[in-house]
PAKERO-555938 format. One record per residue (C-alpha): residue in one letter; x, y, z; chain. Coordinates in steps of 0.1 Angstrom, whole numbers. Layout:
N
+------+-------+-------+-------+------+
| code |    xx |    yy |    zz | unit |
+------+-------+-------+-------+------+
|    A |     X |     Y |     Z |    A |
...
+------+-------+-------+-------+------+
END
This chain:
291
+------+-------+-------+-------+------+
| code |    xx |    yy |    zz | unit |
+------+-------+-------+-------+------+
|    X |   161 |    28 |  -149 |    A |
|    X |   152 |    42 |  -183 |    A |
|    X |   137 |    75 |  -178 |    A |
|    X |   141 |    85 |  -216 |    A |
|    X |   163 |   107 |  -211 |    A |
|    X |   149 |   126 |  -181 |    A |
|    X |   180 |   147 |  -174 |    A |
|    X |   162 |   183 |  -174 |    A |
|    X |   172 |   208 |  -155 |    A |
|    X |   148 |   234 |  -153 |    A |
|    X |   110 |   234 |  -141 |    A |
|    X |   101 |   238 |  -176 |    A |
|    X |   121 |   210 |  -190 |    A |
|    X |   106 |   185 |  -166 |    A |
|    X |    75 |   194 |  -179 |    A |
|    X |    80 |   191 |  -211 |    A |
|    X |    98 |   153 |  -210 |    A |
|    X |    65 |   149 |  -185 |    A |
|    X |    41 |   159 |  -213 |    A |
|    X |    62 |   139 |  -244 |    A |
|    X |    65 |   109 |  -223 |    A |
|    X |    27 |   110 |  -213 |    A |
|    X |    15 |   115 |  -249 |    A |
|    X |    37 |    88 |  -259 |    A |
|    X |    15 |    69 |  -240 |    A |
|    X |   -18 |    81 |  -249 |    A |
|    X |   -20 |    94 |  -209 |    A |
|    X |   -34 |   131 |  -206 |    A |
|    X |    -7 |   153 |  -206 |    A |
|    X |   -23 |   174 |  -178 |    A |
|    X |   -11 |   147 |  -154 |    A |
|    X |    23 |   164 |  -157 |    A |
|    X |    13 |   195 |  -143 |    A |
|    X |   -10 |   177 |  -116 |    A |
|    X |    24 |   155 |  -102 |    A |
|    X |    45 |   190 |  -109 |    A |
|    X |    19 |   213 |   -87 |    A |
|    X |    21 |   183 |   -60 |    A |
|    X |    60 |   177 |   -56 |    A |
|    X |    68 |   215 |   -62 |    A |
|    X |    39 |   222 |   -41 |    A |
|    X |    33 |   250 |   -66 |    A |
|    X |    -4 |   266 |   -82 |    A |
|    X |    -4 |   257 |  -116 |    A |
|    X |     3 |   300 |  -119 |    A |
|    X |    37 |   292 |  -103 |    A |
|    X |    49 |   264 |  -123 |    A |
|    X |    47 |   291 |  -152 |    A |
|    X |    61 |   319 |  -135 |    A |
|    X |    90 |   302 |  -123 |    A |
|    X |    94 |   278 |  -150 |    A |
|    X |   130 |   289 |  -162 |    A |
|    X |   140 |   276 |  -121 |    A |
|    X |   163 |   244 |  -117 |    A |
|    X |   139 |   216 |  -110 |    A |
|    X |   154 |   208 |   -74 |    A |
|    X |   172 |   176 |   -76 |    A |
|    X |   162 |   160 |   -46 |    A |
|    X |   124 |   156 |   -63 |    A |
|    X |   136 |   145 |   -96 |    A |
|    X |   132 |   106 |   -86 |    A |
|    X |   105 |   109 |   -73 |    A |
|    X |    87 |   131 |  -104 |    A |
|    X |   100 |   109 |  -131 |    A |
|    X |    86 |    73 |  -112 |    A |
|    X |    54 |    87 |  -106 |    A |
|    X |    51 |   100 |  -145 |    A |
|    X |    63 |    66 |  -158 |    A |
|    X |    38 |    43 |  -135 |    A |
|    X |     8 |    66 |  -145 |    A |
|    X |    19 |    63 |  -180 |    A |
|    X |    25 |    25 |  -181 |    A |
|    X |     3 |    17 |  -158 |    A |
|    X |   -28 |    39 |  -158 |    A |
|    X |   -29 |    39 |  -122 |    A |
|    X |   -47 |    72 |  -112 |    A |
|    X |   -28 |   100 |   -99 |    A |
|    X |   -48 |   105 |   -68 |    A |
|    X |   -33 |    71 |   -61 |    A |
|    X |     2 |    79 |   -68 |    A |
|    X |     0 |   110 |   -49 |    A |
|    X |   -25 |    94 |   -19 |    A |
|    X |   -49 |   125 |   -22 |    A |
|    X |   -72 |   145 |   -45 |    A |
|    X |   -97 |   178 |   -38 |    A |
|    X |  -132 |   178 |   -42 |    A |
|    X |  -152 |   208 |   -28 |    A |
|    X |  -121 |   229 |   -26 |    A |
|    X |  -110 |   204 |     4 |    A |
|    X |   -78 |   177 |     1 |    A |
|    X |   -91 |   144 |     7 |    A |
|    X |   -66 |   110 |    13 |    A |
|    X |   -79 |    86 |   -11 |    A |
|    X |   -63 |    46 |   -15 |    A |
|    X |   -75 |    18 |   -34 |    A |
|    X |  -102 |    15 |   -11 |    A |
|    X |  -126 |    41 |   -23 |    A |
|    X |  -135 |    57 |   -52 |    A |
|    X |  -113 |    90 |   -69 |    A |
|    X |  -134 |   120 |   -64 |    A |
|    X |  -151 |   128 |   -93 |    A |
|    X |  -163 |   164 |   -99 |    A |
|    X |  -196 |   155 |  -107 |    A |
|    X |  -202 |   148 |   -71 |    A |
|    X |  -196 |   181 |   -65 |    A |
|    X |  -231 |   190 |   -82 |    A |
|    X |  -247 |   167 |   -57 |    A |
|    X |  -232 |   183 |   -30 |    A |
|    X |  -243 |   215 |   -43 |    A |
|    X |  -279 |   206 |   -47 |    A |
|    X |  -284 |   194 |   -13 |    A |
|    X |  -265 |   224 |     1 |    A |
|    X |  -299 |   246 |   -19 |    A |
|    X |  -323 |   225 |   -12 |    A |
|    X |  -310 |   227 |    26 |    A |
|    X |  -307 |   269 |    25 |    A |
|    X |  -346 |   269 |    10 |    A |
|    X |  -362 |   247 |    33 |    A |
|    X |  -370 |   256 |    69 |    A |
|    X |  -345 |   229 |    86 |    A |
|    X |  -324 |   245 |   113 |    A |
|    X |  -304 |   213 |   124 |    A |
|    X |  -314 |   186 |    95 |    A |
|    X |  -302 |   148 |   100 |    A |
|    X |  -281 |   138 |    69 |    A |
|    X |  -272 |   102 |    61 |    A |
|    X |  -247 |    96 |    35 |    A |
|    X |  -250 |    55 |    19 |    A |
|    X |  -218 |    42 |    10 |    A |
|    X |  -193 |    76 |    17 |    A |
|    X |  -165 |    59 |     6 |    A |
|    X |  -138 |    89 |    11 |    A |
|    X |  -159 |   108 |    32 |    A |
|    X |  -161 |   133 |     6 |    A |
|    X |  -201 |   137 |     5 |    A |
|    X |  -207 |   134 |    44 |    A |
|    X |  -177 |   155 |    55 |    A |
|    X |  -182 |   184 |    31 |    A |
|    X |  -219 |   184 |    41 |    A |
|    X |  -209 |   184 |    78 |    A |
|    X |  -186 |   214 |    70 |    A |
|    X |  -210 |   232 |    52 |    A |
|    X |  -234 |   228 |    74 |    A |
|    X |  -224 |   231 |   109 |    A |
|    X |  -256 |   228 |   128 |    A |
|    X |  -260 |   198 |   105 |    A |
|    X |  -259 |   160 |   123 |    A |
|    X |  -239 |   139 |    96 |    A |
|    X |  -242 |   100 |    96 |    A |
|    X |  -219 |    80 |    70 |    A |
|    X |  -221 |    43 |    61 |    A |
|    X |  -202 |    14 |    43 |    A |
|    X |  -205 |   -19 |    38 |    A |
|    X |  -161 |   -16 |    35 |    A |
|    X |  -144 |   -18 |    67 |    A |
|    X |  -112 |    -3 |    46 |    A |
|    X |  -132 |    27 |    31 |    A |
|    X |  -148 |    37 |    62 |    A |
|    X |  -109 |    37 |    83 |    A |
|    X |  -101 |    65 |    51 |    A |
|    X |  -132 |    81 |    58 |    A |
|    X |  -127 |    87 |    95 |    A |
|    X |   -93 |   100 |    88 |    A |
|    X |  -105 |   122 |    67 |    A |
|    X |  -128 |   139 |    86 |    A |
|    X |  -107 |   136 |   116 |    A |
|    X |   -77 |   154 |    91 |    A |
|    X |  -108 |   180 |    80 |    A |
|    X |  -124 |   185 |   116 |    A |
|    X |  -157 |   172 |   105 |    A |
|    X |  -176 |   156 |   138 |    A |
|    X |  -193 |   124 |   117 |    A |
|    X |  -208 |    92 |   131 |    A |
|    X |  -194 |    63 |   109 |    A |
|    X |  -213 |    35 |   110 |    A |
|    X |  -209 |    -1 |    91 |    A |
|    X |  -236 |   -15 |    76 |    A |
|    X |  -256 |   -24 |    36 |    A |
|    X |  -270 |     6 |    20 |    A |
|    X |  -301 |    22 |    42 |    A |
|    X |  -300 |    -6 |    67 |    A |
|    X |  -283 |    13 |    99 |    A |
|    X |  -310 |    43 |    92 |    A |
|    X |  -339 |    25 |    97 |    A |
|    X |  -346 |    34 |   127 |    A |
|    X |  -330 |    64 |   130 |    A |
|    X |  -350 |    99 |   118 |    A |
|    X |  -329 |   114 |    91 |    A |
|    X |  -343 |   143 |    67 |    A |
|    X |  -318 |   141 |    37 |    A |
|    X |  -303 |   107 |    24 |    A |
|    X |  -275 |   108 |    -2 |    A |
|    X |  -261 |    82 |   -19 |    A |
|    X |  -238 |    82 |   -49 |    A |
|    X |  -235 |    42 |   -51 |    A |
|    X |  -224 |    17 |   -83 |    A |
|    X |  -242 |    20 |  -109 |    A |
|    X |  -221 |     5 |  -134 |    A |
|    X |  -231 |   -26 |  -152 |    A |
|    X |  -211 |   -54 |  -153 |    A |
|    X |  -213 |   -56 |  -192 |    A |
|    X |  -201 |   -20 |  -196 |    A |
|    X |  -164 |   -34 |  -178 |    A |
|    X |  -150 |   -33 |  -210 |    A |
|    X |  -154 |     1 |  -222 |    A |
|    X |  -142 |    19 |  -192 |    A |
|    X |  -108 |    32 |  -190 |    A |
|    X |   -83 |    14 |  -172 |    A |
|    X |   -75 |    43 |  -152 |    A |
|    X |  -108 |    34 |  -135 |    A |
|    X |  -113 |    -4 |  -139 |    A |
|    X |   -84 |   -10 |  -128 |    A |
|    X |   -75 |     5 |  -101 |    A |
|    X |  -112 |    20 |   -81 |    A |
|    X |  -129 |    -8 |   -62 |    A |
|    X |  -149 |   -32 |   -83 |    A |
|    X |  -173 |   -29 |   -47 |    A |
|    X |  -178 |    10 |   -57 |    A |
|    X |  -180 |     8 |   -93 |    A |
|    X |  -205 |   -22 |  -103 |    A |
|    X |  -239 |   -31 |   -95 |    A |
|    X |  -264 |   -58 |  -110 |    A |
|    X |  -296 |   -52 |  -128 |    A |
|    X |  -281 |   -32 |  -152 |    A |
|    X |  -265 |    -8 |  -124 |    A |
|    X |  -290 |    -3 |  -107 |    A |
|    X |  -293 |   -29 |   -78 |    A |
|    X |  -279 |    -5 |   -50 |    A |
|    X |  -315 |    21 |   -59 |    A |
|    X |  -334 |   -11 |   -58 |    A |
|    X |  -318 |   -21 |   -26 |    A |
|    X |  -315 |    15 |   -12 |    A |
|    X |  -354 |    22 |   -17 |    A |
|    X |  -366 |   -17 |    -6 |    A |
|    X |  -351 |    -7 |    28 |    A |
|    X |  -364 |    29 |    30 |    A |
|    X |  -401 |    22 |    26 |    A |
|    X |  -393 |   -12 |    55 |    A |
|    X |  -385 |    19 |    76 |    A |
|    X |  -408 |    35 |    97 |    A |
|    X |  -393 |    68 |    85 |    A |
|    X |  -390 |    92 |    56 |    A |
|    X |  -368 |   111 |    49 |    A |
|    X |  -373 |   148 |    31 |    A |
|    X |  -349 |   147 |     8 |    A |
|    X |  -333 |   118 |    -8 |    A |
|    X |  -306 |   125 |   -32 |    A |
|    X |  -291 |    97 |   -60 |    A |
|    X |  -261 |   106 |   -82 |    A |
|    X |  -270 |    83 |  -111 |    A |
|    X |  -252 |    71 |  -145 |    A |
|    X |  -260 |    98 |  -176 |    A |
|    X |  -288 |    67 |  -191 |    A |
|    X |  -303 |    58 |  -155 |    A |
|    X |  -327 |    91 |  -148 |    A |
|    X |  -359 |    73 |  -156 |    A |
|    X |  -352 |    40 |  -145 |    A |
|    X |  -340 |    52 |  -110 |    A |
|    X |  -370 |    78 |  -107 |    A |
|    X |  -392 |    46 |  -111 |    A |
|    X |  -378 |    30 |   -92 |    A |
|    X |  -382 |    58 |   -65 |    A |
|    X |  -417 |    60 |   -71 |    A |
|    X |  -426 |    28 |   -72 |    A |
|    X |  -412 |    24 |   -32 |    A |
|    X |  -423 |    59 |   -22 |    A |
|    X |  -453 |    72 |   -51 |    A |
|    X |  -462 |   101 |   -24 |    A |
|    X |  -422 |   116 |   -36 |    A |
|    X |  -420 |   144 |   -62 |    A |
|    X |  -388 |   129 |   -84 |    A |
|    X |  -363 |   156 |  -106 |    A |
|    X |  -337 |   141 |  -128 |    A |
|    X |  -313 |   171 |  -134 |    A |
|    X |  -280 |   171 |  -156 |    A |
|    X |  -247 |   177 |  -147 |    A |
|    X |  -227 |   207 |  -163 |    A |
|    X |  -217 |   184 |  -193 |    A |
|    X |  -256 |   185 |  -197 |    A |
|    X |  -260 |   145 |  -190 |    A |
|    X |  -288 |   132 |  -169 |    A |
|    X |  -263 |   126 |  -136 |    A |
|    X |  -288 |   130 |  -103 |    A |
|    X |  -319 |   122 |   -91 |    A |
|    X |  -336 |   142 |   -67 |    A |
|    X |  -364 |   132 |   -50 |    A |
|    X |  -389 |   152 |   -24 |    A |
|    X |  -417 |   148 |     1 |    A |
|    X |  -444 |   174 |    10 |    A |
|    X |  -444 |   177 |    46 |    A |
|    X |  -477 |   170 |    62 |    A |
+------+-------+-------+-------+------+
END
């Protein structure tokens, strides 16, 4: 095997070749420390205190592999090291559901305020296409007096999903099933979705890191990206109920065609399109008046 002359000895040496060989390959050099913090299970603090330590020999396979598959490869170190955090939770992730992005997190965030203002001691939550888990069981361990329903159309996401939550002591109710379809009938005050909204024609321009290795199911959507909110609100206003809250991360061009689409299913919601902390248009949040 060439490592390129991986033969360091110390902590600090490892991540050094890490970093060359990463830029070499126009991969972040970050990733270095990321794999590092993971196989040293070390804080990013501790990799510098300690850095003049031997790097332990019986991780130095391991370390060097992983570097050269992300950097030849592309494939997504939440792949390589079956795990990422979101939420300041560790989640198991596979190539059955999407990498946690941190955006999400603003989501989350938004429904947990909207939750603490509003007068709902025990609110229904139903999360549309979970994926990981990551929405539905941080939401559920947020909110404990919270009753937390996820769904996927993926058999394969919803097995990582249930681990997850089973790994994270979240109490969810996993059910199978296309977009708002299983809710129909069942009363929920908050729906949250962060489906594809990728078009097809944008395939090209994404990095490969993504393309390549997240589901095509999770990333791409028709009409431009925005089939799933089509879909999503078609079935909502079939049902005979309404939710309070419903809650869309979106892509950073999307805000006005997905509040139209919201409105044009529901006209009695108020609809926000509010940016993310990179100050793009990233969610839509849309609210009823209760009667």
């Amino acid at each position: 095997m060439n490592n390129m002359n991986s033969n360091f000895t110390t902590i600090q040496e490892a991540r050094h070749w890490a970093s060359v060989f990463l830029g070499n390959h126009t991969r972040e050099v970050r990733v270095a420390d990321l794999l590092l913090e993971h196989f040293l299970n070390m804080s990013f603090a501790q990799l510098l205190a300690y850095e003049k330590d031997p790097f332990p020999e019986s991780k130095r396979e391991i370390f060097v592999d992983s570097v050269r598959i992300h950097a030849e490869t592309g494939m997504p170190v939440q792949h390589i090291i079956g795990e990422a955090d979101f939420y300041g939770r560790s989640f198991s992730v596979d190539s059955n559901v999407l990498v946690p992005r941190s955006e999400t997190e603003e989501l989350v965030e938004g429904i947990l305020k909207w939750v603490e203002s509003s007068k709902k001691d025990k609110p229904q939550i139903a999360d549309i296409g979970t994926g990981s888990g990551i929405i539905a069981i941080t939401l559920a361990l947020e909110l404990n007096q919270a009753d937390v329903y996820a769904s996927d159309i993926s058999e394969e996401a919803l097995q990582t999903a249930s681990g997850n939550a089973q790994k994270l002591g979240a109490d969810i109710q996993f059910i199978q099933g296309d977009f708002y379809a299983p809710f129909k009938e069942i009363p929920v005050d908050i729906v949250v979705s962060n489906p594809p909204y990728i078009s097809h024609v944008d395939k090209d321009l994404m990095d490969d890191t993504v393309v390549n290795f997240d589901p095509a199911l999770a990333l791409f959507a028709d009409r431009e990206g925005l089939a799933a909110y089509d879909t999503i609100m078609k079935q909502m206003k079939e049902s005979d109920h309404r939710p309070s809250l419903i809650a869309f991360e979106i892509g950073h061009l999307q805000g006005n065609a997905v509040k139209e689409i919201i409105q044009s299913s529901l006209p009695e919601y108020t609809v926000e399109i509010r940016k993310d902390i990179n100050k793009k248009d990233r969610m839509v949040f849309a609210s009823r008046v209760s009667s």
